[in-house]
C-alpha positions in Angstrom: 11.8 38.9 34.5 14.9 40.0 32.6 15.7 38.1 29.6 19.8 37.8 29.6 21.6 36.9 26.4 24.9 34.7 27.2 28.1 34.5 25.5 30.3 32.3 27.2 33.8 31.6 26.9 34.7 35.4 26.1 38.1 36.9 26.1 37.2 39.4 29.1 33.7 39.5 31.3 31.7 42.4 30.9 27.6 43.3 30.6 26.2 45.6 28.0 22.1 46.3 27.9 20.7 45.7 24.2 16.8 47.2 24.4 15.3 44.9 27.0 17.5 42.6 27.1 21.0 42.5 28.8 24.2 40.6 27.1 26.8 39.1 29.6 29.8 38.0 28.5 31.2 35.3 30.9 34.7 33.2 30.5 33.2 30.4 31.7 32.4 27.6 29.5 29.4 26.0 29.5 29.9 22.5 31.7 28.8 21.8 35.0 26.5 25.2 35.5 30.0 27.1 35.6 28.7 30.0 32.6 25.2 30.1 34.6 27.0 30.6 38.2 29.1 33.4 36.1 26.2 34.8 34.8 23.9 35.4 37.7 26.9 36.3 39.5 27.4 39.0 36.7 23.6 39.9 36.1 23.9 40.7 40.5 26.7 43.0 40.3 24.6 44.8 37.4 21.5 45.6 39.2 22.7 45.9 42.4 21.2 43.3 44.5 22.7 39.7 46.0 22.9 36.6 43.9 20.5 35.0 46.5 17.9 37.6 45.1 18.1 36.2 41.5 16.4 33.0 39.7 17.6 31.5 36.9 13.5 30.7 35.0 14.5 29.1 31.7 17.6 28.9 29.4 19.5 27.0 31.6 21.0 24.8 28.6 20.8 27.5 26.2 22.1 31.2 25.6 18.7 33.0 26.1 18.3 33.3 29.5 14.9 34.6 31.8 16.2 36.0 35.2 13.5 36.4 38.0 14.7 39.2 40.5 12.9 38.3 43.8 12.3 42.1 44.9 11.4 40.4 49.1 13.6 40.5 51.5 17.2 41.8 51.9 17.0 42.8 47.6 14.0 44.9 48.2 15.9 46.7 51.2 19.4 47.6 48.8 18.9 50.6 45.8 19.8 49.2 42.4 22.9 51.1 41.1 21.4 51.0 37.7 18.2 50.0 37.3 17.0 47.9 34.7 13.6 48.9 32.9 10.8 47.1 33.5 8.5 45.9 30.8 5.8 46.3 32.5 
């Protein structure tokens, strides 16, 4: 689980890690799910894996945010560019 920190309706879209957690800045406002489709989208491109391979947990009204990266299938099969420490 990787809890993400959201600030929607930014200037500019862009990711930054903060200890465990990782901030996304998104330009998408929060209506209709459009900041949470930005978000995974962005939270993807920064480890390295498909969209398909992520789960939104909890936070889906809210800016906190718990991301579940499924690590089956194709996500398990493509190297992380950066990977994200685990807390285990």
């Amino acid at each position: 689980m990787i809890t993400v920190r959201v600030h929607p309706r930014a200037s500019r879209a862009r990711t930054a890690r903060k200890g465990d957690e990782l901030e996304v800045w998104v330009t998408a406002a929060p209506v209709d799910g459009a900041a949470n489709e930005a978000v995974l989208k962005a939270v993807a491109r920064e480890l390295g894996v498909p969209v398909s391979a992520l789960e939104l947990r909890s936070g889906a009204r809210g800016r906190v945010k718990l991301v579940e990266v499924n690590r089956r299938g194709r996500a398990a099969s493509r190297p992380a560019r950066r990977p994200f420490p685990s807390a285990d």
